[in-house]
N, CA, C and O atoms as a GROMACS GRO file, in nm:
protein
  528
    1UNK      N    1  -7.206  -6.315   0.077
    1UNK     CA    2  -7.145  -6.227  -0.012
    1UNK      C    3  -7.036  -6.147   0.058
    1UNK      O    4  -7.072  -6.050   0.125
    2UNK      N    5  -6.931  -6.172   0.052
    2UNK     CA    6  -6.779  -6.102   0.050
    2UNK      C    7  -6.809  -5.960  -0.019
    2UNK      O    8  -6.872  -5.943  -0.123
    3UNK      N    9  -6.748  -5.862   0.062
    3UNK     CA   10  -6.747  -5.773   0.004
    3UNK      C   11  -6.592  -5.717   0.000
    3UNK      O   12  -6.544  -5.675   0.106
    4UNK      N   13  -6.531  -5.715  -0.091
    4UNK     CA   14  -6.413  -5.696  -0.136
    4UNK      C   15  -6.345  -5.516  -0.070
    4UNK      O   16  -6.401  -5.408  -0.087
    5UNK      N   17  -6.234  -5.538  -0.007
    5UNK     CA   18  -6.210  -5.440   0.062
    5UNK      C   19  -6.089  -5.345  -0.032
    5UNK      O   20  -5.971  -5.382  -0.028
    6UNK      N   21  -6.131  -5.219  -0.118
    6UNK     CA   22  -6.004  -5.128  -0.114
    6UNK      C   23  -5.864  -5.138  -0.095
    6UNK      O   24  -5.809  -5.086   0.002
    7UNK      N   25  -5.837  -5.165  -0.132
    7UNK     CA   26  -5.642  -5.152  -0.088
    7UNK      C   27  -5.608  -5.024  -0.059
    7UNK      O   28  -5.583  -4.948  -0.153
    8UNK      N   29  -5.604  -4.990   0.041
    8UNK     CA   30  -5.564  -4.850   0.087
    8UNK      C   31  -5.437  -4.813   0.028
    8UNK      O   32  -5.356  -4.903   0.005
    9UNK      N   33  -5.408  -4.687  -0.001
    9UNK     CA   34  -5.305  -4.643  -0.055
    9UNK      C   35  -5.167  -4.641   0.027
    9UNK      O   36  -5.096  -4.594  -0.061
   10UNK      N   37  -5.098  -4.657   0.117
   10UNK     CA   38  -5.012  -4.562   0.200
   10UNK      C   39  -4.922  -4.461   0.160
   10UNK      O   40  -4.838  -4.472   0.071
   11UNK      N   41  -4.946  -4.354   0.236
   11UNK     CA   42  -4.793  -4.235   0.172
   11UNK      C   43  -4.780  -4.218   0.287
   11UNK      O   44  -4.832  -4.260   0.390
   12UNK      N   45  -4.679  -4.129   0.253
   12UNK     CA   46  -4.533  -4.085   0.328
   12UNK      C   47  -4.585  -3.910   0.351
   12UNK      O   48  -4.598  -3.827   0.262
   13UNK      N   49  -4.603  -3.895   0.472
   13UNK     CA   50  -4.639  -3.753   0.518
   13UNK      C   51  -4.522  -3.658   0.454
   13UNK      O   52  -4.403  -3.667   0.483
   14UNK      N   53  -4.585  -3.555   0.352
   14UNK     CA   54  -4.503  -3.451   0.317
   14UNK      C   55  -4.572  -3.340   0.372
   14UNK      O   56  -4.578  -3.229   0.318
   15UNK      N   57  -4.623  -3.370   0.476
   15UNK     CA   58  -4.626  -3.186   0.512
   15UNK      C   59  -4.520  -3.098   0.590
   15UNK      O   60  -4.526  -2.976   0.601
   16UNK      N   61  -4.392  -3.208   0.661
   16UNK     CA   62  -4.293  -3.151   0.710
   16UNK      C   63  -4.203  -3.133   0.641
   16UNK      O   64  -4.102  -3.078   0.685
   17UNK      N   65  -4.215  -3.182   0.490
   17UNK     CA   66  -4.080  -3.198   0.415
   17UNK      C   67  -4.034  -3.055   0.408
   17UNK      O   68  -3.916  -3.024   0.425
   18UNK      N   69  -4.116  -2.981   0.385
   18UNK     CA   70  -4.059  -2.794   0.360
   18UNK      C   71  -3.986  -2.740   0.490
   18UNK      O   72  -3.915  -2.642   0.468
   19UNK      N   73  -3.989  -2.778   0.597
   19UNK     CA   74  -3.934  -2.761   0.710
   19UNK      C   75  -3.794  -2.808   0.740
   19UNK      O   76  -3.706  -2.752   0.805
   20UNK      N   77  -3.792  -2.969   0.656
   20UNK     CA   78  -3.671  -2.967   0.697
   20UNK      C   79  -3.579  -2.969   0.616
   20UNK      O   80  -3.463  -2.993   0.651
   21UNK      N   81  -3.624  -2.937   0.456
   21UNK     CA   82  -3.565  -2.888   0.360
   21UNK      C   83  -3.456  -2.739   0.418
   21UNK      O   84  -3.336  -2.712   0.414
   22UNK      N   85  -3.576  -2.676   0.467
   22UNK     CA   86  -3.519  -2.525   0.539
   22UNK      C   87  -3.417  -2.526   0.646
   22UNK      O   88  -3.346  -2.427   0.665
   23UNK      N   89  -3.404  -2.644   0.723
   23UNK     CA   90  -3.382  -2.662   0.866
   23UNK      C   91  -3.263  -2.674   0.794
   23UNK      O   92  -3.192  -2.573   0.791
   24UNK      N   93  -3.202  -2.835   0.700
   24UNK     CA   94  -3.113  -2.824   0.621
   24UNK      C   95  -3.016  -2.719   0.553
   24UNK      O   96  -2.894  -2.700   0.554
   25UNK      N   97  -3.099  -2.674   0.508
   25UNK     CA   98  -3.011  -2.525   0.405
   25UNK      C   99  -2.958  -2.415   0.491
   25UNK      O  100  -2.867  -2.338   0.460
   26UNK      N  101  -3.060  -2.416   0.658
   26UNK     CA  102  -3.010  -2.296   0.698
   26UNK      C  103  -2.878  -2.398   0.827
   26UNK      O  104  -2.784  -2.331   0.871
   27UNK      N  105  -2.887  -2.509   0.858
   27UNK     CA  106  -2.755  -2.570   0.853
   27UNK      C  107  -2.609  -2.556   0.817
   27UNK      O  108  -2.506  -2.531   0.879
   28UNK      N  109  -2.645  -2.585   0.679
   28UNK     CA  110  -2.511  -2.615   0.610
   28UNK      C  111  -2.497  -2.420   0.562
   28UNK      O  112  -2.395  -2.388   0.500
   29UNK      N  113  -2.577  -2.332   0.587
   29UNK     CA  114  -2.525  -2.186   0.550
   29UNK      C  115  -2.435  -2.162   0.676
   29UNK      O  116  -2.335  -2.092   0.664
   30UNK      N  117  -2.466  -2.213   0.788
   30UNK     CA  118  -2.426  -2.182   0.876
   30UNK      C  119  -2.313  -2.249   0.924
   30UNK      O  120  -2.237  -2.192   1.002
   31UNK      N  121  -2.293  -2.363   0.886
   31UNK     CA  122  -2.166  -2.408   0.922
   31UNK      C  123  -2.068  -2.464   0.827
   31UNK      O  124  -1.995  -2.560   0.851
   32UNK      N  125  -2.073  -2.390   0.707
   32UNK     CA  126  -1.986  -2.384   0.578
   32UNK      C  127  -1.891  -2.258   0.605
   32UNK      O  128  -1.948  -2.150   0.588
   33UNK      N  129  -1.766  -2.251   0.642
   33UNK     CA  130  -1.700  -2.148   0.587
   33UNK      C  131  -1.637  -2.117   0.467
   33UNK      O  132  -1.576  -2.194   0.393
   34UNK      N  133  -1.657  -2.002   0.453
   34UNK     CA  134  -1.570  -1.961   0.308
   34UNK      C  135  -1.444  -1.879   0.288
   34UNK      O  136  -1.442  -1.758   0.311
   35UNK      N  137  -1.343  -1.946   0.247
   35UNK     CA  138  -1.212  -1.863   0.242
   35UNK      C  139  -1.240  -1.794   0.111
   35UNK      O  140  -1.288  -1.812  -0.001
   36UNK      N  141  -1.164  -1.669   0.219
   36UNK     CA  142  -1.088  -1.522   0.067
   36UNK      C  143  -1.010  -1.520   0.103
   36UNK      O  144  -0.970  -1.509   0.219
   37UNK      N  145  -0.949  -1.535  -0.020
   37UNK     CA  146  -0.808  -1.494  -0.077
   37UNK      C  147  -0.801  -1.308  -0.063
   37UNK      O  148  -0.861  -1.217  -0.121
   38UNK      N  149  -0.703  -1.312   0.038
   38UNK     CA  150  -0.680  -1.156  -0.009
   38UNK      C  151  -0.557  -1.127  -0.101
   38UNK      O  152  -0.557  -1.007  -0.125
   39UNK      N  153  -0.501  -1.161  -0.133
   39UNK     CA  154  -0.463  -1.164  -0.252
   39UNK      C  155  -0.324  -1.049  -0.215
   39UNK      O  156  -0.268  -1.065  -0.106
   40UNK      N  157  -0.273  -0.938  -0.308
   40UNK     CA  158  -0.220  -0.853  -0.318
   40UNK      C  159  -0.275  -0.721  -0.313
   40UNK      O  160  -0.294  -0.665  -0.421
   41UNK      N  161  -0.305  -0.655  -0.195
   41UNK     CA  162  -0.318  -0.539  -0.156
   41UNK      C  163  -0.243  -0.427  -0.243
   41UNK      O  164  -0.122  -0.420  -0.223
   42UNK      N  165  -0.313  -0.315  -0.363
   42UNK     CA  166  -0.232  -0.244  -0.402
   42UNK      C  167  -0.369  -0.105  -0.408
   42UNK      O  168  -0.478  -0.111  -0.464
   43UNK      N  169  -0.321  -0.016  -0.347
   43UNK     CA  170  -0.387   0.125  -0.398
   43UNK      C  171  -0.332   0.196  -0.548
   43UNK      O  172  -0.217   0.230  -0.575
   44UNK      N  173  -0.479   0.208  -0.650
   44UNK     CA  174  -0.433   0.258  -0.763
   44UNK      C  175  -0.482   0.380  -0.757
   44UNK      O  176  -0.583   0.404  -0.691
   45UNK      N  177  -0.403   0.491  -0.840
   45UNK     CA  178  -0.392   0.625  -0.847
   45UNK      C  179  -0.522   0.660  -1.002
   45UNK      O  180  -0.528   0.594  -1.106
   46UNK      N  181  -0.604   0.774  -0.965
   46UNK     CA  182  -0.675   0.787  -1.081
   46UNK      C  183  -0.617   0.779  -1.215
   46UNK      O  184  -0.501   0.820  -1.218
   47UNK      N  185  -0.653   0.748  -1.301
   47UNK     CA  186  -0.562   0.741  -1.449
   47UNK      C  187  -0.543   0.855  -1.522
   47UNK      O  188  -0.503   0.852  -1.638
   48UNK      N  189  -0.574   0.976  -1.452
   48UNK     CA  190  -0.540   1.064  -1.530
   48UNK      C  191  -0.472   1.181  -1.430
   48UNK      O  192  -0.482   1.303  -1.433
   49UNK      N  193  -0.403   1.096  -1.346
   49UNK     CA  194  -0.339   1.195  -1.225
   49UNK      C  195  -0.207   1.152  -1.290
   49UNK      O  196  -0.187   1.036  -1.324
   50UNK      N  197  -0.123   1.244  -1.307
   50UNK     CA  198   0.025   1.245  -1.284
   50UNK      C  199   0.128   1.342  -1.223
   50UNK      O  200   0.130   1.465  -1.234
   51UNK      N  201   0.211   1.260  -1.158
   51UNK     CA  202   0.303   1.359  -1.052
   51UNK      C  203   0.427   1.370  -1.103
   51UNK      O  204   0.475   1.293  -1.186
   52UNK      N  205   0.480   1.464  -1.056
   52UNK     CA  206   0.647   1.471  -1.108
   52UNK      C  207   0.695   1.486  -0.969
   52UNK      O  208   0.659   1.546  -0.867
   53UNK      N  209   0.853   1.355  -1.032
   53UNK     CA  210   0.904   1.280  -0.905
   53UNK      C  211   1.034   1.326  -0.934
   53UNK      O  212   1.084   1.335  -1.046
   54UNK      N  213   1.097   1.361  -0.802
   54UNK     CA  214   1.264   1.390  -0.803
   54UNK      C  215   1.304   1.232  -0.808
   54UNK      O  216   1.281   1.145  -0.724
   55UNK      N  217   1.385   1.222  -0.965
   55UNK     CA  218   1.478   1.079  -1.029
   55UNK      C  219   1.543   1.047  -0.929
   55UNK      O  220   1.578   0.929  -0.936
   56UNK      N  221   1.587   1.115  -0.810
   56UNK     CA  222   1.676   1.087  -0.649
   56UNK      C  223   1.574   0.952  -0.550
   56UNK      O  224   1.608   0.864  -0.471
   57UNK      N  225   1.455   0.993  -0.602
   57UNK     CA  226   1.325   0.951  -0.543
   57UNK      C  227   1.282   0.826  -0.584
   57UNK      O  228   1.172   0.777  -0.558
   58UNK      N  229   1.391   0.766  -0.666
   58UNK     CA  230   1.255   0.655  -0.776
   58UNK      C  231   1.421   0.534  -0.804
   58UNK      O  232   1.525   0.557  -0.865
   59UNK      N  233   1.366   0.386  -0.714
   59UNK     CA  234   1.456   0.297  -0.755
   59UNK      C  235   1.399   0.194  -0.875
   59UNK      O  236   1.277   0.182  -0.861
   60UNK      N  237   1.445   0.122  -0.979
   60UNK     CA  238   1.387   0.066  -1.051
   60UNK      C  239   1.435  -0.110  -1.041
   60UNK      O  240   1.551  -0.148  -1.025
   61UNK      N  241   1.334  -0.186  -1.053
   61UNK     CA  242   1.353  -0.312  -1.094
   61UNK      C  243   1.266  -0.370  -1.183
   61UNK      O  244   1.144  -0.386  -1.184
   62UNK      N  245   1.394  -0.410  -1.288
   62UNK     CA  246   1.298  -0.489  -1.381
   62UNK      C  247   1.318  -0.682  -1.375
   62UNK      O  248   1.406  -0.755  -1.329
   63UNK      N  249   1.238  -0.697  -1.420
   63UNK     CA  250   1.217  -0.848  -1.404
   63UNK      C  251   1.248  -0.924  -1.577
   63UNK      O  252   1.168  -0.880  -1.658
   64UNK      N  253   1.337  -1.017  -1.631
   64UNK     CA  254   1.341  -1.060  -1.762
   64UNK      C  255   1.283  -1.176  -1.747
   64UNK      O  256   1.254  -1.235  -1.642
   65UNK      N  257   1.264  -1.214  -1.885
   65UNK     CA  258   1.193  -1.344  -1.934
   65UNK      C  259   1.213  -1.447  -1.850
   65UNK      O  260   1.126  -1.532  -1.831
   66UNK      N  261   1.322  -1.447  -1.794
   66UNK     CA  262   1.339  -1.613  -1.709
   66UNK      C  263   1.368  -1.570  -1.572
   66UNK      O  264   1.436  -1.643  -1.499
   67UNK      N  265   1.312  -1.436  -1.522
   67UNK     CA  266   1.290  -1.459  -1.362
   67UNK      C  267   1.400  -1.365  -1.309
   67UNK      O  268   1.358  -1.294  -1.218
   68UNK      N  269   1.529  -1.344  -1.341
   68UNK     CA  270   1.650  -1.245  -1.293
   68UNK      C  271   1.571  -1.145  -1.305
   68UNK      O  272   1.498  -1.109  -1.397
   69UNK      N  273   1.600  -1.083  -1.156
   69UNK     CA  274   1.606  -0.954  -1.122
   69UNK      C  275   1.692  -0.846  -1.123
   69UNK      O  276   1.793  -0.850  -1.053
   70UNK      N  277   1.664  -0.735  -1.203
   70UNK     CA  278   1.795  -0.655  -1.140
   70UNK      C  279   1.733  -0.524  -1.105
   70UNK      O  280   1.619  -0.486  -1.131
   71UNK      N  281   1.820  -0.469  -1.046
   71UNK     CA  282   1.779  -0.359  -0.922
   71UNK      C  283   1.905  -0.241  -0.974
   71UNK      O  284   2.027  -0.252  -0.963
   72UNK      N  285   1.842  -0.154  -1.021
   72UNK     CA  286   1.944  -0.018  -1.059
   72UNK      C  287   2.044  -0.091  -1.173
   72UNK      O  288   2.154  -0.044  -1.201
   73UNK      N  289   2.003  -0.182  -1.220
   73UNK     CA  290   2.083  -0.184  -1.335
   73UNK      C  291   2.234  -0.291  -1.298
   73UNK      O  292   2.336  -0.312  -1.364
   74UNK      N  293   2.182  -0.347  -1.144
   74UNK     CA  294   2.251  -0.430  -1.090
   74UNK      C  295   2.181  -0.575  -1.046
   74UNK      O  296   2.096  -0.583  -0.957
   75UNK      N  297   2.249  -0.720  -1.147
   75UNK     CA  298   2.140  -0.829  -1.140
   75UNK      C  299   2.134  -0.867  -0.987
   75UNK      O  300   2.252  -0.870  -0.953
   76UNK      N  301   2.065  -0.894  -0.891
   76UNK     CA  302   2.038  -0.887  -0.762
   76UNK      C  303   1.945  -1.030  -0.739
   76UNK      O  304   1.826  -1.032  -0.770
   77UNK      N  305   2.014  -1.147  -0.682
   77UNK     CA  306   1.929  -1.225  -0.642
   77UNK      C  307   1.777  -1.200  -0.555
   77UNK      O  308   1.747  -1.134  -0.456
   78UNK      N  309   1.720  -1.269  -0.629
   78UNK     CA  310   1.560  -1.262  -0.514
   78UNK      C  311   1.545  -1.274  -0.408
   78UNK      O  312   1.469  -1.201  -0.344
   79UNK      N  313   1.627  -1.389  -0.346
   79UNK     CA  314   1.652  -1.358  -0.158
   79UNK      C  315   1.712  -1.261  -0.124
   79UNK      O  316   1.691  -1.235  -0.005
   80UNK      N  317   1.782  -1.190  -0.176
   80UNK     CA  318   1.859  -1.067  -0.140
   80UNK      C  319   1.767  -0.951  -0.141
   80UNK      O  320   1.776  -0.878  -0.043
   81UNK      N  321   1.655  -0.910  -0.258
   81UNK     CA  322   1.628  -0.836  -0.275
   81UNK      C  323   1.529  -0.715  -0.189
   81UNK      O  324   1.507  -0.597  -0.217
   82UNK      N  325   1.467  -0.825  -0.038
   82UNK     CA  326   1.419  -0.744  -0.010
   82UNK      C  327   1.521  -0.677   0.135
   82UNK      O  328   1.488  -0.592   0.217
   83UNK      N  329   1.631  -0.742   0.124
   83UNK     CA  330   1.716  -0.654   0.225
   83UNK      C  331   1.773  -0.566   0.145
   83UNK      O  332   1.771  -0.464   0.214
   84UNK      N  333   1.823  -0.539   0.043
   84UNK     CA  334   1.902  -0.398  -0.036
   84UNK      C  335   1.755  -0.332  -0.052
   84UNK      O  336   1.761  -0.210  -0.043
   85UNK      N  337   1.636  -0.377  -0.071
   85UNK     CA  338   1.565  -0.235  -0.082
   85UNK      C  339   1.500  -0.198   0.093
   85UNK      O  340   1.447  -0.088   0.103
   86UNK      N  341   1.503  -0.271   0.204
   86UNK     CA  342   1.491  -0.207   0.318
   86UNK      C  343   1.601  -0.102   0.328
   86UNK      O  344   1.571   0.011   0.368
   87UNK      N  345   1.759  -0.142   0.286
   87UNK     CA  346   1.827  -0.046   0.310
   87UNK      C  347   1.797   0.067   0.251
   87UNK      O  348   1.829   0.169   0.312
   88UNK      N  349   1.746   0.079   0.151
   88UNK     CA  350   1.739   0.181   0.067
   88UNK      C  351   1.621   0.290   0.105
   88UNK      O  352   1.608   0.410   0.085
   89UNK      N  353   1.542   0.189   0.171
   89UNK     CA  354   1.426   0.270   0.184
   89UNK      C  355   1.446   0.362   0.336
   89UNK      O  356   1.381   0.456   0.381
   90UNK      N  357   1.570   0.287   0.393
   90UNK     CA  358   1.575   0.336   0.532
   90UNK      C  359   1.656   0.473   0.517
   90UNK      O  360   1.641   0.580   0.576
   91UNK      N  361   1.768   0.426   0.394
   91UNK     CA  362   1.842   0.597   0.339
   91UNK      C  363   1.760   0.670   0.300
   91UNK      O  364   1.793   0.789   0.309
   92UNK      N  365   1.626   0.644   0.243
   92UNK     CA  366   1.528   0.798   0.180
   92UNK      C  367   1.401   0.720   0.168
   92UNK      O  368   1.367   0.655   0.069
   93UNK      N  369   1.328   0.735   0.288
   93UNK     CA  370   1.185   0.757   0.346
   93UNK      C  371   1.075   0.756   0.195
   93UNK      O  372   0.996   0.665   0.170
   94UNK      N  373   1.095   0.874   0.112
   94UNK     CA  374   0.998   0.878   0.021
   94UNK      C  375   1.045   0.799  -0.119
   94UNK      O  376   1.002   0.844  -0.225
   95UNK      N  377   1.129   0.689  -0.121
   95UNK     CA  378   1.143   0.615  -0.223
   95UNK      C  379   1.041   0.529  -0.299
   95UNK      O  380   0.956   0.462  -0.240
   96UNK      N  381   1.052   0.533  -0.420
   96UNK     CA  382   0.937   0.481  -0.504
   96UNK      C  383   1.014   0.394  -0.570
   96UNK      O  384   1.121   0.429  -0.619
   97UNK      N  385   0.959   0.239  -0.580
   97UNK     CA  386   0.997   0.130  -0.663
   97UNK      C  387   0.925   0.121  -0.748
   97UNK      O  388   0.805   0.099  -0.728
   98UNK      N  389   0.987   0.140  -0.899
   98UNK     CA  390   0.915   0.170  -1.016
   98UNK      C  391   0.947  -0.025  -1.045
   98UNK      O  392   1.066  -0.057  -1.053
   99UNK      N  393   0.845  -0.130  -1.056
   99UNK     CA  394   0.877  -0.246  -1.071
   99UNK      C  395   0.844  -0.284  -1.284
   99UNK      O  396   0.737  -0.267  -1.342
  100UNK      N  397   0.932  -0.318  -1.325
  100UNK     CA  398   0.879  -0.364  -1.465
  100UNK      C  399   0.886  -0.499  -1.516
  100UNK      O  400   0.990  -0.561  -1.539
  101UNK      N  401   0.793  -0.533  -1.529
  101UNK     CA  402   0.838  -0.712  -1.587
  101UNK      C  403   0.830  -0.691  -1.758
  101UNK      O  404   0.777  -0.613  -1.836
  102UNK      N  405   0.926  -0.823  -1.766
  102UNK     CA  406   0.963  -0.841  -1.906
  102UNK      C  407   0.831  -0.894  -1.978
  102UNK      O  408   0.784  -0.985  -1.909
  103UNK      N  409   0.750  -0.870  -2.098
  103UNK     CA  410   0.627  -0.901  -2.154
  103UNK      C  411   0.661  -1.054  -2.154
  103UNK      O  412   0.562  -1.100  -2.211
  104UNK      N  413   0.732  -1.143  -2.130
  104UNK     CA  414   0.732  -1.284  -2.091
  104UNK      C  415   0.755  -1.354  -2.023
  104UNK      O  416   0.769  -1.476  -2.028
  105UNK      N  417   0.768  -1.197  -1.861
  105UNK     CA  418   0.808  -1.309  -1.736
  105UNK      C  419   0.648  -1.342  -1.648
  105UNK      O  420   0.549  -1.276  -1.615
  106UNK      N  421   0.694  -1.480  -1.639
  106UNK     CA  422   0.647  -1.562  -1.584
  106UNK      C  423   0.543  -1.459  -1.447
  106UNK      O  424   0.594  -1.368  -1.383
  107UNK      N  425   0.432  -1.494  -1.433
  107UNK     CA  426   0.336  -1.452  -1.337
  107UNK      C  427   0.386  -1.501  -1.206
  107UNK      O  428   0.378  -1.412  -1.122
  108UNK      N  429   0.429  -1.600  -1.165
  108UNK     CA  430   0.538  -1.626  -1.080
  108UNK      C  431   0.627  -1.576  -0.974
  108UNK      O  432   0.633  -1.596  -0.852
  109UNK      N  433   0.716  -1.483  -1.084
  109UNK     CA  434   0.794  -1.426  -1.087
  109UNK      C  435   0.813  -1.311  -1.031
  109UNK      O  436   0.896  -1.260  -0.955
  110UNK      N  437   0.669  -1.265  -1.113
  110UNK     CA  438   0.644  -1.083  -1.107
  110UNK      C  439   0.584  -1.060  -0.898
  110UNK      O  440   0.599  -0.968  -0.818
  111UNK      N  441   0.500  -1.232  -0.888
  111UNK     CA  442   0.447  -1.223  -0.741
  111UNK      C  443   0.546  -1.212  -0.671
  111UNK      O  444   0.549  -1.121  -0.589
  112UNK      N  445   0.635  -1.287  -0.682
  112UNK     CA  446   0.750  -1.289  -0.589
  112UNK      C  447   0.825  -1.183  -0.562
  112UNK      O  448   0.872  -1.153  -0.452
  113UNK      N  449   0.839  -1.115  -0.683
  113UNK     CA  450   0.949  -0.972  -0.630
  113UNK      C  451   0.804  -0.871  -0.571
  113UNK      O  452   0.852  -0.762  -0.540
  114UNK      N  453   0.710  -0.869  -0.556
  114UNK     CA  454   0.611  -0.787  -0.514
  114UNK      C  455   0.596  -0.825  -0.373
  114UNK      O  456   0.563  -0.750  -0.281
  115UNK      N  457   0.632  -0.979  -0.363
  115UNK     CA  458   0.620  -0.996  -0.189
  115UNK      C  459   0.754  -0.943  -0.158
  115UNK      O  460   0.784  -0.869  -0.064
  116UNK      N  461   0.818  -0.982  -0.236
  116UNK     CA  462   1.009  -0.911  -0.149
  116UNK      C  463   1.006  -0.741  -0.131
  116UNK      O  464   1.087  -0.678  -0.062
  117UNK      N  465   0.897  -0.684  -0.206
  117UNK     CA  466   0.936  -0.567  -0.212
  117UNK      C  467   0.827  -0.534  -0.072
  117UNK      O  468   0.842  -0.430  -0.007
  118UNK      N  469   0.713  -0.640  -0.036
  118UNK     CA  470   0.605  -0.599   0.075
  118UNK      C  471   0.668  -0.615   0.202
  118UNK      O  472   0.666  -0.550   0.306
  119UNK      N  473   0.741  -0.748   0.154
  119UNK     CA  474   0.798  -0.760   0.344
  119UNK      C  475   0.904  -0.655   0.374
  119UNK      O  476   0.894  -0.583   0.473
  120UNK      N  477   1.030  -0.644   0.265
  120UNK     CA  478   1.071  -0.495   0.290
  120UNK      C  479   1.019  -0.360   0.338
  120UNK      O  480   1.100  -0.282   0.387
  121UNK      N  481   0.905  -0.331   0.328
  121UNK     CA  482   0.829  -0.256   0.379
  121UNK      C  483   0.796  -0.135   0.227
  121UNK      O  484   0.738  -0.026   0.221
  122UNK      N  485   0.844  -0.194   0.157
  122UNK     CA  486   0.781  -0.110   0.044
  122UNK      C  487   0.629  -0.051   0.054
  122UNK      O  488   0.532  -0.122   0.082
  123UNK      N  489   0.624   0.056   0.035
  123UNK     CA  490   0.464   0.104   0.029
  123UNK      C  491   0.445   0.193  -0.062
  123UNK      O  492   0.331   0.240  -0.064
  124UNK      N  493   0.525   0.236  -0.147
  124UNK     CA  494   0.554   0.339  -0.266
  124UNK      C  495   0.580   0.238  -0.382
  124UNK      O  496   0.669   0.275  -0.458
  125UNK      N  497   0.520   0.114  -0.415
  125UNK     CA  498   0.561   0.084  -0.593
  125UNK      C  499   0.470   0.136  -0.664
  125UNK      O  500   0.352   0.163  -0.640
  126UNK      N  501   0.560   0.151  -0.786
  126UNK     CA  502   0.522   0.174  -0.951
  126UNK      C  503   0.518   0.076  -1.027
  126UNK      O  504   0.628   0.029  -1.055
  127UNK      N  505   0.398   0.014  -1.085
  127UNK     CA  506   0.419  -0.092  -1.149
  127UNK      C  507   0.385  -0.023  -1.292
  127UNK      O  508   0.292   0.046  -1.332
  128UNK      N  509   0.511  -0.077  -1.356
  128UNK     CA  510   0.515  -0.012  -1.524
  128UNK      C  511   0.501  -0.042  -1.577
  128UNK      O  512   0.584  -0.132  -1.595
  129UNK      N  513   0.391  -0.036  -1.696
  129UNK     CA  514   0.394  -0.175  -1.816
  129UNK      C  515   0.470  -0.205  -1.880
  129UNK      O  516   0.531  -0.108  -1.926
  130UNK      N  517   0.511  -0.319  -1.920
  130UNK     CA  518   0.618  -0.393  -2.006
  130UNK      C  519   0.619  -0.319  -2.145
  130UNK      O  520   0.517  -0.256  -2.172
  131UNK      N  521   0.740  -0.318  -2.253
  131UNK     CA  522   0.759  -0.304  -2.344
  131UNK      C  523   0.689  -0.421  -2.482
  131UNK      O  524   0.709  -0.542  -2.497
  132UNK      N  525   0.622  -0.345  -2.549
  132UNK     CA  526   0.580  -0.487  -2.620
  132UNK      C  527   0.715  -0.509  -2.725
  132UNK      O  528   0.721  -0.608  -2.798
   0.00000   0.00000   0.00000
């Protein structure tokens, strides 16, 4: 009489699997970097603070629908723009660039004269809301 033998089961040891599930995750936390965007650096003033500014004190540029800049009411190319406002800023120290975009210029647009006005060394803008 044969006595018929069981078929043993085989598995696959999971008692380390939680280990190296962990070993994994704390891996890839560790050697994933993550970029930030820093973006545009601007300090905002409480919303219910207002100052009164000597008009001697305050240059304006507005921005229109298709990207022209003009500066005092003079159209001023964009490569130009941040050397006429270094000069300006170098004639009077406490100058404020009141910046306005047109309610349809381009997001683009509005970045670009904000970097011309950063590398100039602008540190006094006014950004004004558009006219609807």
């Amino acid at each position: 009489m044969l006595k018929r033998q069981k078929a043993k089961l085989k598995e696959i040891p999971s008692s380390s699997m939680a280990d190296i599930a962990f070993l994994l995750l704390v891996f890839f936390l560790v050697t994933t970097t993550i970029s930030m965007d820093k973006g545009i650096g601007l300090v905002l003033p409480a919303s219910d603070e207002e100052i009164e500014v000597n008009p001697k004190n305050i240059t304006k540029v507005l921005i229109d629908a298709s990207g022209r800049v003009m500066l005092d009411e003079e159209q001023v190319p964009l490569n130009q723009l941040k050397g006429k406002i270094k000069n300006m800023i170098a004639r009077n120290d406490k100058l404020i660039v009141s910046v306005k975009p047109h309610p349809k210029t381009k997001h683009q647009s509005y970045v670009d004269v904000l970097d011309q006005l950063k590398q100039a060394g602008a540190t006094r803008i006014s950004i004004a809301e558009p006219d609807q």
